[in-house]
N, C-alpha and C positions, 0 to 999 in steps of 0.2 A: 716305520711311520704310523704305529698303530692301524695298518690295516691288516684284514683278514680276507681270507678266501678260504675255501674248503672246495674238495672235488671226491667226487664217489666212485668204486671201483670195486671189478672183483678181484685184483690184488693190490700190494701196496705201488705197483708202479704207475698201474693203470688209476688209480685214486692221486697220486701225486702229482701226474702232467695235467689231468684234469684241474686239480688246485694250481697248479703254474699260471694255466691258461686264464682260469677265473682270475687271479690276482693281477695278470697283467692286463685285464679287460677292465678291475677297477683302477688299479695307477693311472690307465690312460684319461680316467675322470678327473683325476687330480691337476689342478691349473697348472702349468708350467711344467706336467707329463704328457700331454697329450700328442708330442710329437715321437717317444715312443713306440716303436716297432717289434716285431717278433727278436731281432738281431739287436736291439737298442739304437738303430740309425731312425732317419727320419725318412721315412718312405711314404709319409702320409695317406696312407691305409691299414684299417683293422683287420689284422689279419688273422686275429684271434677271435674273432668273433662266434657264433655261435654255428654260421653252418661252414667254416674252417672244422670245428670241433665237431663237428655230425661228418665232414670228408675223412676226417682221421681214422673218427674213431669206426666207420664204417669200412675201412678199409682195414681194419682190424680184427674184422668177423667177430664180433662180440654180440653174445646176444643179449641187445640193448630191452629187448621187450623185457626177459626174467629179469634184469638187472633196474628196469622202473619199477617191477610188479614189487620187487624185494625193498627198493626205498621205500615206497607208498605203506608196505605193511610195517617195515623198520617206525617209521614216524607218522603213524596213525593215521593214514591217509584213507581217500576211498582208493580203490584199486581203479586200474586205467581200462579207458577201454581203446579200442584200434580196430580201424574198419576202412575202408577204400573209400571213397564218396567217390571221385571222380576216375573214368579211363577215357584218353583222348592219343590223337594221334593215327597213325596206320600200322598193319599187321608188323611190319615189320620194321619200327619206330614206336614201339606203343609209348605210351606215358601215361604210369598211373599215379595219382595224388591219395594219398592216406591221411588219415582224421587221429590224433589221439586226445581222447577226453580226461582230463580230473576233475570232476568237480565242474566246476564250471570255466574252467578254464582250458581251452581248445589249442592245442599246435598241428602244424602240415609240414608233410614228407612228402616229394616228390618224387621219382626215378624210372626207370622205363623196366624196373621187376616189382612186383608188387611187396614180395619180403624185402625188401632194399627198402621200399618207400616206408612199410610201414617202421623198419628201423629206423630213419632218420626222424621219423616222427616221434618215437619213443625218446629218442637221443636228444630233438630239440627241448620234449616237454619235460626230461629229465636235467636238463641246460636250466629252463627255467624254474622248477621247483625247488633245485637243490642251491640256485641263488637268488632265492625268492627274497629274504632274508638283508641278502647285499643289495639288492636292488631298493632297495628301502630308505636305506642307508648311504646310501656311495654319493647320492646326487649333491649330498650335502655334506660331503668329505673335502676338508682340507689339510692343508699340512700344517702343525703346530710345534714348537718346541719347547710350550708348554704342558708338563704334565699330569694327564687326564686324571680328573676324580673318578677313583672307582666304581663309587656308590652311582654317581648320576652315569657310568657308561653301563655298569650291569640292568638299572632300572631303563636307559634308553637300548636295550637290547632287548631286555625283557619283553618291553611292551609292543617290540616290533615283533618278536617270534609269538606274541598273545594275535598278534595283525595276520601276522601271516598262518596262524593255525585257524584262526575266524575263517578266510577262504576257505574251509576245508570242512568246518563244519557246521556251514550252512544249513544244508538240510537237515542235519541231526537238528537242530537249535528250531528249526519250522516247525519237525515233527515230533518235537520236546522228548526225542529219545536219549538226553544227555548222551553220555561216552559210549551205550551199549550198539554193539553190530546192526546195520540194518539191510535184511534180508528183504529179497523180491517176493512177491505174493503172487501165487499162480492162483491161475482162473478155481480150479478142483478147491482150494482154502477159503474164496469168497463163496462158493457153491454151496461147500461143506457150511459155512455159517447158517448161512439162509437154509439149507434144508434143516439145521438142526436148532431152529429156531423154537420158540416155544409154540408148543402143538394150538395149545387155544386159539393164541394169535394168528395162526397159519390157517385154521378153519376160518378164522373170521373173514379175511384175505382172500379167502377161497372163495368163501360165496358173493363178496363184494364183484370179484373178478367175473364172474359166472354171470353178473345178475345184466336184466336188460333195462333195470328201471331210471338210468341214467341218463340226461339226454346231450353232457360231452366225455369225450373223453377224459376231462382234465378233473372234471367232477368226481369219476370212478378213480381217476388215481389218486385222487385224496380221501377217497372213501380207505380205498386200499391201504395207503399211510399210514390214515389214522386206524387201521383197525393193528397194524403191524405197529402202532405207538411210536412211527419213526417221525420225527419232524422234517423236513425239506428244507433248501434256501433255494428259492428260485431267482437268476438275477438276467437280467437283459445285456447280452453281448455285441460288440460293436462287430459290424458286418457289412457287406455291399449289397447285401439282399434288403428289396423292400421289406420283405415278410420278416417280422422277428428273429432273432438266434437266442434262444432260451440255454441257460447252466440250471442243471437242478442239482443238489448236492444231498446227501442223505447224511444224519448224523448218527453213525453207528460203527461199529470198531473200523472195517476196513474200508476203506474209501472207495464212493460210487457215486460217480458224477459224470450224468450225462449231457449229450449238449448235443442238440441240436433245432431243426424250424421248426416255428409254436405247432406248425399243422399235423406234427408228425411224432415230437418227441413222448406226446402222453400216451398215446399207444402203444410204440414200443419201449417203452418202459410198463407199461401192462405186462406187455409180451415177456418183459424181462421176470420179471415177478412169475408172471404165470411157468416159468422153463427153473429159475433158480430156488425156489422154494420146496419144489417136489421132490 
């Protein structure tokens, strides 16, 4: 009936009941499939749903983490992260909830081991990436017995997997890194900029910092600025506090953007200056 599923695995068996599972989770979208079951009767429940498929495939001991890390890299993704957020319960009952991130898109594992949890989490958000795709598509699946135009189904797939890779690179597209990697920036790489900044500029800075002829702080940090030729955006943030919540932002390679109360932030970014520069 021209549909499709796909399922991911690290052999062919374990990629094919994954594809089962997917295909019959969209048939049951299809009008007059949706009484459809595991067994084809009408049991009216999905039982193929997505933490059916995290029960399975967890009692399977697979390990589901290397097996998202390897999609995410297979199809240009960011790599995932996984991390506990919540432990509740009692010592001998625990129950911990696990967090896995792509992107901007968050799934949870639950289970009373914390590797258990964080595998179901890996599992559900490998559920969803890998039918990111179908999910797109399925809601507006019918069955037809006419057939399809090539041209208009390659161009309406095309433009759904251009949709579904958009999610993904988001923040490359913010940070106009087109296709290339983007690595974390440690503290030592912002340091290392600013001490090796150009020395003129750095004396001028220096004695700006030093001097007492200023009478606010906010004064001296735009002495400081401008002798560094950096320009500032300063913008007013919303907050429960009477007193303002200042964003300052600096325009120069690596981003530095501080934020905090008007009464406080121009001195320690003084202070910042005065520690990173040297």
């Amino acid at each position: 009936m021209d549909v499709e599923a796909f399922g991911n695995g690290r052999s062919k068996r374990d990629a094919k009941h994954l594809a089962a599972a997917n295909i019959m989770r969209k048939l049951r979208k299809i009008p007059g499939l949706s009484h459809l079951g595991t067994d084809g009767t009408d049991n009216g429940e999905d039982n193929l749903n997505i933490s059916s498929v995290a029960d399975e495939l967890t009692n399977m001991n697979r390990d589901m983490l290397k097996e998202l890390r390897d999609y995410c890299v297979r199809h240009d993704m960011p790599l995932p992260v996984i991390e506990i957020v919540q432990q509740s319960g009692s010592p001998n009952a625990p129950e911990f909830v696990a967090c896995c991130s792509v992107a901007s898109i968050k799934r949870y594992g639950k289970s009373d081991k914390k590797k258990d949890a964080r595998q179901r989490a890996a599992i559900e958000m490998l559920c969803v990436i890998s039918n990111d795709l179908d999910e797109v598509t399925s809601d507006n699946q019918v069955v037809s017995t006419k057939k399809p135009n090539i041209t208009d189904l390659d161009s309406s797939q095309e433009d759904a997997e251009n949709e579904r890779r958009r999610k993904f690179k988001t923040y490359r597209e913010l940070t106009d890194a087109g296709g290339d990697e983007n690595f974390s920036v440690k503290l030592c790489d912002r340091h290392n900029y600013f001490k090796s900044y150009y020395p003129h500029l750095k004396e001028a800075a220096f004695k700006e910092i030093n001097s007492d002829s200023y009478i606010s702080s906010k004064d001296k940090l735009m002495a400081v600025l401008e002798a560094l030729k950096l320009k500032p955006r300063i913008t007013t943030l919303q907050a429960k506090s009477w007193e303002p919540l200042l964003q300052i932002e600096l325009n120069c390679e690596y981003d530095c953007v501080f934020v905090g109360l008007e009464s406080k932030i121009y001195e320690e970014f003084i202070e910042y200056f005065r520690i990173m520069l040297v």
